[in-house]
BAMARNU-774187 format. One record per atom (N, C-alpha, C): x, y, z. Coordinates in steps of 0.2 Angstrom, whole numbers, plus 2048, in hexadecimal, padded with zeros to 3 digits. Last residue first. Layout:
XYZ...
//
This chain:
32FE1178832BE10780332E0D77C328E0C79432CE0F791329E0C78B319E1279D319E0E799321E0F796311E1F7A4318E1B7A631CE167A2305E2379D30CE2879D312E247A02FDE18790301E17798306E1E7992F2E257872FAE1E7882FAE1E78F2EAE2A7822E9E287882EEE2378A2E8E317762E9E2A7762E6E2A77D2F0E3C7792E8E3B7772E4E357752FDE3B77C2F9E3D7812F1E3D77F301E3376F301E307782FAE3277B302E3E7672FDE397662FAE3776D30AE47772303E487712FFE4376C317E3C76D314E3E77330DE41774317E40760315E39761312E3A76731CE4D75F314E4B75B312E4475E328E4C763323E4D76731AE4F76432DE4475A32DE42760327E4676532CE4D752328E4674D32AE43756334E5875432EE57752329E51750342E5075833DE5375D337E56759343E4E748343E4774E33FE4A753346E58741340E5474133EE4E745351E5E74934BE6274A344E5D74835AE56743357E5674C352E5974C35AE5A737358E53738358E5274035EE66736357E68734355E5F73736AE6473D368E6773E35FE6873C370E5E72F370E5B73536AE5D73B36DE6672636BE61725369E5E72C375E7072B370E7472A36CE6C72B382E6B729380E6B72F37AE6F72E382E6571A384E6271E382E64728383E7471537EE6E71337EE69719390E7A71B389E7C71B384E7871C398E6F713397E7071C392E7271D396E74709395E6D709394E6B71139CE81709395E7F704393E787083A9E7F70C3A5E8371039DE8170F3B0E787013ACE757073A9E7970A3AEE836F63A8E7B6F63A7E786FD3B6E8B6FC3AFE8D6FA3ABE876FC3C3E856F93C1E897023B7E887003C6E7C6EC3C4E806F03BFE816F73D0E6E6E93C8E716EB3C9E776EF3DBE676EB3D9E686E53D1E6A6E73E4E6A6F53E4E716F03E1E6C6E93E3E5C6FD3EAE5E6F83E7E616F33DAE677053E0E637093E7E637033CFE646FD3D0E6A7003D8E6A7043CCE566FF3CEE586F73D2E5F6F83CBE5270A3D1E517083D3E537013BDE5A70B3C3E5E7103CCE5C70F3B5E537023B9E5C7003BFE5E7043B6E477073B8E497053BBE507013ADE4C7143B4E4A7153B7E4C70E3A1E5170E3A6E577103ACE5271039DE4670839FE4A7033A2E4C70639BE3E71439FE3D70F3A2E4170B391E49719397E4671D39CE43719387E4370E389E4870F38FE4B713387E36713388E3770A389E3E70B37FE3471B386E3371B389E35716373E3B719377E4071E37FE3B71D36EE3371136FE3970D375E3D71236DE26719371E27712373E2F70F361E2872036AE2B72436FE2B71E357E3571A359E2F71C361E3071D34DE4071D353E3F71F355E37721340E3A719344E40714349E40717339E36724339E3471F341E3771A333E4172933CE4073133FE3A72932AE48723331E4D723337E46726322E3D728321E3E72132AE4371E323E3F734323E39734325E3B72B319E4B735322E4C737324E4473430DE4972F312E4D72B31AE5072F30AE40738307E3D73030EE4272F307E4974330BE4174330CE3F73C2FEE5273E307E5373F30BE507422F4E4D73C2F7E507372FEE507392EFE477492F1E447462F6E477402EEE5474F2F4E517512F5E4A74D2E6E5A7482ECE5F7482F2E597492D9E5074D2DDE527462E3E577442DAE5375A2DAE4D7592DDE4E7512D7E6075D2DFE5F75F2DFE5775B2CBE5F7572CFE667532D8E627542C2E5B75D2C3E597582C8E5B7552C4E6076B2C8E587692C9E597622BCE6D7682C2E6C7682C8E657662ADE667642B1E6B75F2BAE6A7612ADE607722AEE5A76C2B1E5E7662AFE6B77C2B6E6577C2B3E617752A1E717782AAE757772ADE6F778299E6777D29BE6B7762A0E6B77129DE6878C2A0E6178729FE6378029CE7478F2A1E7478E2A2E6C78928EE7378A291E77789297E7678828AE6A797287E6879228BE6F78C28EE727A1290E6B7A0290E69799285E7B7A028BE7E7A0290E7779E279E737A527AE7879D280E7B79D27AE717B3279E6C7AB278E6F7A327BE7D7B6281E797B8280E737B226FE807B4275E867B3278E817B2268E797BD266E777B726BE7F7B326DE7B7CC26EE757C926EE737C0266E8A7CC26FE897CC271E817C925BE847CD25EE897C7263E897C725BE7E7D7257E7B7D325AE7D7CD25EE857E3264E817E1260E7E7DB253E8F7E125CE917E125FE897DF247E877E6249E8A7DF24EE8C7DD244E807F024BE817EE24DE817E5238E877F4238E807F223FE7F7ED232E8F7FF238E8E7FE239E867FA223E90803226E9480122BE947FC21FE82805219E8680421EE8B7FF224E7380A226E75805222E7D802223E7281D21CE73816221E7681022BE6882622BE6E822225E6F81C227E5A831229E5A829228E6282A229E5083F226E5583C22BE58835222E4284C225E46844222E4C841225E3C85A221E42856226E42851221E34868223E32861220E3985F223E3387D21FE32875225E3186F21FE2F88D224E2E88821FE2D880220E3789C21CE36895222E3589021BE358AA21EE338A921BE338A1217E3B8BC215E3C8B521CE398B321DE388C9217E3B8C8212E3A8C022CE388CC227E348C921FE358CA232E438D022EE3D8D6228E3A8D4235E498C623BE468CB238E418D022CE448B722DE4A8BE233E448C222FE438A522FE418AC231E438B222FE3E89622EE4489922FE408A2237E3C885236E3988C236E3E893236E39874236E3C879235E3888023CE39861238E3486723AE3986F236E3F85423AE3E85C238E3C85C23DE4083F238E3E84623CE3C84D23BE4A83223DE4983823BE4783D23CE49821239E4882623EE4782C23FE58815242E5081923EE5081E234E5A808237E5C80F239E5481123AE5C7F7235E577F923AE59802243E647F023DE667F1239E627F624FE5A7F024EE5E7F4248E617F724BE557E1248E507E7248E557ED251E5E7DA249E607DA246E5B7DF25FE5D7DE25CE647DF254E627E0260E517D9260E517E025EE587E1260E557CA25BE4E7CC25CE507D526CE5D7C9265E5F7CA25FE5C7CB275E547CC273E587D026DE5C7D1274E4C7C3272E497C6270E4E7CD278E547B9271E537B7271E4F7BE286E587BD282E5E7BC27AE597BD28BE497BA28CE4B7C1286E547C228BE477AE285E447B0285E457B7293E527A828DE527A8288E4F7AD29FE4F7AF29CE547B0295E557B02A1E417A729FE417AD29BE487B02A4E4779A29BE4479B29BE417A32AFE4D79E2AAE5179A2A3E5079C2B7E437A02B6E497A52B0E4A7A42B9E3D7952B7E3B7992B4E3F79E2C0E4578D2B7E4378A2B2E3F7902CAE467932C6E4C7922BFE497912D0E397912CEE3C7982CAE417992CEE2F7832CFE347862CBE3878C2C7E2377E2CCE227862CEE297862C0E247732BFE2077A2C3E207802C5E3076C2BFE3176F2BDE2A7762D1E277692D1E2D76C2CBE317702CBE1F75F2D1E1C7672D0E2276C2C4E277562C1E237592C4E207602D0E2D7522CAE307542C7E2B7572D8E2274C2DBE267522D5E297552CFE1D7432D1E1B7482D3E1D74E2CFE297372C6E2973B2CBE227412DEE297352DAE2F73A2D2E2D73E2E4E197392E4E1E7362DDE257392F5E1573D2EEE167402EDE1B73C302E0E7412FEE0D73A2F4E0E73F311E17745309E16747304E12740321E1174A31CE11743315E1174732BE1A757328E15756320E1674D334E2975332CE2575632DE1F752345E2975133FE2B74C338E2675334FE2D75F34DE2A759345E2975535BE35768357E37765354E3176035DE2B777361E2B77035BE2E76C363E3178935EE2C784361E2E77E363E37796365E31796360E3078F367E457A0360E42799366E3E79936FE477B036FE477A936BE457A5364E4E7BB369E497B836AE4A7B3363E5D7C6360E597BF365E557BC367E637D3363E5D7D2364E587CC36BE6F7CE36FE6A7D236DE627D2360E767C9364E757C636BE6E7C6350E6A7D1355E717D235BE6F7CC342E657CB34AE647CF34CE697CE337E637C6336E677CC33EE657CF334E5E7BA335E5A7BE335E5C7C5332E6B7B232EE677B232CE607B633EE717B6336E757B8333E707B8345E697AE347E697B5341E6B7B7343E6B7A1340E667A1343E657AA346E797A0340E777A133EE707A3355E767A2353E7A7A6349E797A8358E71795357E6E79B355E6F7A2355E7B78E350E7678E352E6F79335EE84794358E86791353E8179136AE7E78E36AE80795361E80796369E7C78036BE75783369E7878C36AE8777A365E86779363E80781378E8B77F371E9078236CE8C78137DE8377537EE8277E37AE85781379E8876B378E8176C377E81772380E94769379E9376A377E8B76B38CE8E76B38BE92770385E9476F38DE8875C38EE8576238DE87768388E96755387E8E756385E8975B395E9E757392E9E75A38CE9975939FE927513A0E95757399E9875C39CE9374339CE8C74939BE8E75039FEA2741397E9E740395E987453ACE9F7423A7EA37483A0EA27453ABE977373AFE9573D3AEE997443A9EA072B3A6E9A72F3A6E977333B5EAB72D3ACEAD72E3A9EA67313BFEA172A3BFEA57323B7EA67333BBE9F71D3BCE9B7243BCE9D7283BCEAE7183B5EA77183B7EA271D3CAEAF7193C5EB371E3BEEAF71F3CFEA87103D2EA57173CCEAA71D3CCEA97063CAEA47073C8EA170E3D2EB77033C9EB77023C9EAF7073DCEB47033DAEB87093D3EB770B3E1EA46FB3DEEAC6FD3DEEB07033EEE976F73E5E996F83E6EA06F93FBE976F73F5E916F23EEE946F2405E9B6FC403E9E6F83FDE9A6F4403E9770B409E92706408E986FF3FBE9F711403EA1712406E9B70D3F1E9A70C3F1EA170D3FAEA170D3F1E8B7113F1E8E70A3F1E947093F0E9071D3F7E8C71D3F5E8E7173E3E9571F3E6E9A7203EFE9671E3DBE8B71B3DCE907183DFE9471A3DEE817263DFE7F7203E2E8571B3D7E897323DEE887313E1E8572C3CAE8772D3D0E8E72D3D7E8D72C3C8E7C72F3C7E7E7283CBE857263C9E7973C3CEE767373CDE787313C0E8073F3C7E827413CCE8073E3B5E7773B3B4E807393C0E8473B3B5E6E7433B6E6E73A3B8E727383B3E7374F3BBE7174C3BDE707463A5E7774B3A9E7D74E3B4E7874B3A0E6A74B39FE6F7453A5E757453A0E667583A4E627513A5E6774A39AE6E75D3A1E6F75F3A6E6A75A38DE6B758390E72759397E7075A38BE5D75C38DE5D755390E6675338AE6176938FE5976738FE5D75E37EE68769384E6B76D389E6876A373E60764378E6875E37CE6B764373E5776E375E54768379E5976436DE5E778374E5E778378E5B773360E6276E365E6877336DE64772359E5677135DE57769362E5D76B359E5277E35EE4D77C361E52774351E5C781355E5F78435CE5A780346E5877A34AE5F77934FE6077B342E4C780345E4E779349E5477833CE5578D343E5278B348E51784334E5A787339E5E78833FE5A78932AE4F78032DE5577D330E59781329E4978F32BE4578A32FE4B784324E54796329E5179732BE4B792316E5378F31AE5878F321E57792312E46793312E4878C318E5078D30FE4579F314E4279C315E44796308E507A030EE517A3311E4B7A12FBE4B79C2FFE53797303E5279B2F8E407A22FAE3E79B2FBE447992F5E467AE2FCE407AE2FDE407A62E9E4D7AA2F0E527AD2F6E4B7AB2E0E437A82E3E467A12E9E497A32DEE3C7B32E5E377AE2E7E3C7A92DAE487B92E0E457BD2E3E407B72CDE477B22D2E4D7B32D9E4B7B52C7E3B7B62CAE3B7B22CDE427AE2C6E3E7C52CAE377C42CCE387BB2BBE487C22C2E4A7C52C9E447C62B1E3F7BF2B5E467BB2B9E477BD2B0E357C82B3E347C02B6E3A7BE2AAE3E7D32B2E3A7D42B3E377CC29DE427CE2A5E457CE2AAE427CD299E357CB29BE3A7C62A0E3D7C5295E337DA29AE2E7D529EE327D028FE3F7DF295E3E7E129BE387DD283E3C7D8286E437D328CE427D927EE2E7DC280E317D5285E367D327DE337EA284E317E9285E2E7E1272E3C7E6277E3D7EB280E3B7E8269E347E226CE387DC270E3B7E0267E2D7EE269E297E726CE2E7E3262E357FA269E327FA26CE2F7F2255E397F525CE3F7F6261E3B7F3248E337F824FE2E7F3255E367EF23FE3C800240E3C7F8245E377F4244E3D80B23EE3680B23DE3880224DE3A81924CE3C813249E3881124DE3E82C24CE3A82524CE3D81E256E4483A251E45831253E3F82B251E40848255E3D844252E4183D252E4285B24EE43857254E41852250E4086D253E3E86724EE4186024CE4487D24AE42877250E40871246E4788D24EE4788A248E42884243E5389D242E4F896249E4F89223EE558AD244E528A8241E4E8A4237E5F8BB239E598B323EE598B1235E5D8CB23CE5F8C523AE5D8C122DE678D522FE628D3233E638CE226E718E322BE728DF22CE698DD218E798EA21CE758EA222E758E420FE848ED215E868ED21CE7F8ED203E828E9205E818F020EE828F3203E808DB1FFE878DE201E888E5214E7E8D720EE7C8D620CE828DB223E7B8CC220E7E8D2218E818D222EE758C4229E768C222AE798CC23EE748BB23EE758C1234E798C1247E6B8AE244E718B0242E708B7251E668A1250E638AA24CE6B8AA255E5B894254E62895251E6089E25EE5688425CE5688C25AE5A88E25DE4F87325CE5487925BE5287E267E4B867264E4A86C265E4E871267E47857267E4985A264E4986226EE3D848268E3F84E26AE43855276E4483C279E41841270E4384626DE43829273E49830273E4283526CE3B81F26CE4181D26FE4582226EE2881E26CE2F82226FE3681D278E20818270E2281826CE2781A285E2880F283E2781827BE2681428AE2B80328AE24802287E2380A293E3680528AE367FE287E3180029DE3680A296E38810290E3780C2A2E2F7FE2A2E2A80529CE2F80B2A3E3A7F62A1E337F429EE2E7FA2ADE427FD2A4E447FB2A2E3F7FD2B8E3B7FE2B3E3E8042AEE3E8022BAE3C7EE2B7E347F32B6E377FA2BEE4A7EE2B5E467EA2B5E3F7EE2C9E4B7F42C5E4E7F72BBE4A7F32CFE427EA2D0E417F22CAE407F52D1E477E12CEE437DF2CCE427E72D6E547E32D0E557E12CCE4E7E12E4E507E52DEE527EC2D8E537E92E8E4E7D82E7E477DC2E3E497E32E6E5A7D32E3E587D02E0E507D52F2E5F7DA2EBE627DB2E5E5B7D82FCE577D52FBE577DC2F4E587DF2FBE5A7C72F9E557C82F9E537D0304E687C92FAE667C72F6E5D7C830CE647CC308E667D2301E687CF319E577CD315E5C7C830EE5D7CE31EE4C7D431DE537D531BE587D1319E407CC31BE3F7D4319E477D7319E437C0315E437C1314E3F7CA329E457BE324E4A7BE31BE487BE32DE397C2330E3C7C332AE427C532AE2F7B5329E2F7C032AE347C5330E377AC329E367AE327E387B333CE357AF33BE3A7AE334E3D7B133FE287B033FE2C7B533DE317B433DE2679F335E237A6337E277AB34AE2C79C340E2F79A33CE2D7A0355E2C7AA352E297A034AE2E7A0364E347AE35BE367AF35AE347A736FE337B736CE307B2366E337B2379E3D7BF373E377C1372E397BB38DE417BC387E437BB380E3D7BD397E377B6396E3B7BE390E3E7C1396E377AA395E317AF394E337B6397E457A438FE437A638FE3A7A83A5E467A63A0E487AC399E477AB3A7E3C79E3AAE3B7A53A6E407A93A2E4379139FE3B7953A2E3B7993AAE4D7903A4E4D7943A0E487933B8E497903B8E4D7963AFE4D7973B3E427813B5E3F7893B6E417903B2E4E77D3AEE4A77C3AEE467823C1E5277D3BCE5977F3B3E547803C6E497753C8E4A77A3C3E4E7823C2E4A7673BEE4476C3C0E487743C6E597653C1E557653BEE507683D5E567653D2E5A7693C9E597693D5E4D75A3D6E4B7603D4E4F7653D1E557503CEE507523CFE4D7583DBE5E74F3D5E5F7503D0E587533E8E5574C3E5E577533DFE5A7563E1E4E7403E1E4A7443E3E4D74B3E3E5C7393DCE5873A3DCE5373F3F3E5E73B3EDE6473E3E4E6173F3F5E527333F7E5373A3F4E5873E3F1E537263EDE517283EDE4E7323F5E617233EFE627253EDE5B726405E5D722403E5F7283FCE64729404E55718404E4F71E403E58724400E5D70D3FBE587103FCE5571640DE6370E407E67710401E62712
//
């Protein structure tokens, strides 16, 4: 009886690696896809960061018309008439001029002040968009590696489950075991079963997002290439993180460019007030030289009525609104800043507890039970019990690795990490 459960285990097993090989053969055939291409990847085609890189664009336009001396392009007039005298004579003028507005308030300074600002704010919108999409793409992939990891250990679970049947069902007919014993395995075995087939759903799912995220089609998407393992050790502690994170974070950055880009507007609002000057130059002249005049004139608008109280008030709107939001982002920072140290501290503190000793020591145990279970001295029950433990174990220890994975990634992204940098 022994030699024919340990020939039933060594062809479970064999059907096993076999089914394993068949798919390393096709994920050799399958394009590689490690973490950094993943990156390169999505922040080539990710479309907020497309928007975000037009915005940068569009503000050095600004920046470059802010930066003209002038205020408009001069002008020039020509004009021809046709005069006629008491005796009925007839002669031509023709006049032709130029004119130019000047700014005589220093417009252009706070001009291409509130145009620099911009171009910060939105230069540093564009690193925080890079730094949430590599972050987010860092925890799907994860997702997608721990996915096919409980697809590999689902279908190892699933032949244990069928060698545990089929154990119990030979002990059924040799007379040594139950009905009861041989049903409990079958039960456990379509437990494996379906498992494995939530597994494959899960594996579809998160691959699937992490394609969204890349922007490839299903046909597209390479195989994940990488090894689920515990974050690199941080030894930082909260008032430091806090402090790393208030200096290089792109939000805090935005924030006070906003501002200083609002407050310089409304410094250019109130120079507005002050009239651009305008000055010709002319040239007057009859067709048979008779008269010939050439002048100079400037003329300014009397600020009397219209002294751009709209844009004055819209301006100081616009610097309280700034002023508000940066508010809101220092309450907010604060909050994501300390959640996310917290649950660096407390996945790092769980991934602890599962050290690999316990998981072999348990992998041990079941072998054992299965050869104790083999020569009828242990019951169907224990190992069931010991399997259980054993993939629930496995199972809660993936899930701490993609938590503590993607706690580190949002460290990253508040950090300010390199998003291309491998890690």
């Amino acid at each position: 009886m022994i030699l024919r459960s340990m020939c039933a285990a060594a062809l479970a097993a064999g059907v096993f690696v076999f089914s394993a090989r068949v798919r390393a053969e096709e994920n050799s055939r399958a394009p590689a896809l490690t973490l950094d291409a993943a990156i390169r990847r999505a922040l080539e085609k990710n479309v907020d960061v497309a928007l975000a890189t037009a915005d940068v664009e569009e503000r050095k336009g600004r920046l470059h018309a802010a930066k003209a001396l002038l205020p408009g392009n001069p002008e020039i007039e020509v004009s021809q008439g046709r005069r006629t005298d008491d005796a009925g004579g007839e002669t031509t003028d023709v006049s032709a001029g130029v004119s130019q507005e000047i700014e005589i308030g220093l417009q252009r300074g706070s001009r291409k002040d509130a145009a620099r600002a911009e171009l910060a704010r939105v230069e540093a919108i564009l690193d925080g968009q890079r730094l949430r999409i590599a972050a987010d793409v860092r925890a799907a992939f994860l997702l997608v590696l721990a996915a096919r990891e409980k697809v590999r250990y689902g279908e190892q679970v699933e032949g244990l489950g069928k060698s545990l049947y089929d154990a119990a069902k030979r002990r059924e007919d040799a007379g040594s075991g139950t009905a009861l014993e041989t049903n409990l395995a079958k039960i456990e075995w379509g437990d494996a079963k379906r498992s494995r087939i939530a597994a494959q759903r899960e594996l579809a799912e998160r691959t699937a997002e992490l394609g969204r995220l890349l922007s490839l089609k299903p046909v597209e998407m390479g195989t994940p290439q990488g090894e689920l393992r515990p974050p690199a050790t941080r030894s930082l502690s909260l008032d430091t993180f806090r402090k790393k994170v208030r200096e290089r974070s792109p939000s805090v950055r935005a924030s006070a460019r906003a501002k200083e880009a609002a407050r310089a507007e409304l410094t250019l609002a109130r120079k507005e007030v002050i009239p651009n000057l305008t000055v010709r130059g002319g040239w007057d002249f009859e067709a048979d030289g008779a008269e010939e005049i050439v002048g100079v004139g400037v003329s300014v608008p009397i600020p009397l009525f219209q002294r751009n109280q709209a844009g004055i008030g819209a301006a100081k709107a616009q610097v309280r609104r700034a002023e508000a939001e940066q508010g809101f982002l220092d309450a907010s920072l604060e909050q994501e800043i300390d959640v996310a140290w917290q649950r660096s501290q407390a996945t790092r503190e769980e991934l602890e507890v599962f050290d690999e000793d316990i998981l072999k020591q348990v992998e041990e145990n079941l072998r054992l039970l299965q050869s104790s279970l083999s020569a009828g001295k242990s019951n169907l029950l224990e190992v069931i019990v010991v399997q259980r433990r054993l993939v629930d174990t496995r199972r809660d220890y993936l899930d701490a690795l993609v938590a503590a994975g993607g706690a580190d990634a949002e460290m990253e992204r508040l950090l300010g990490a390199d998003e291309g940098a491998p890690r």
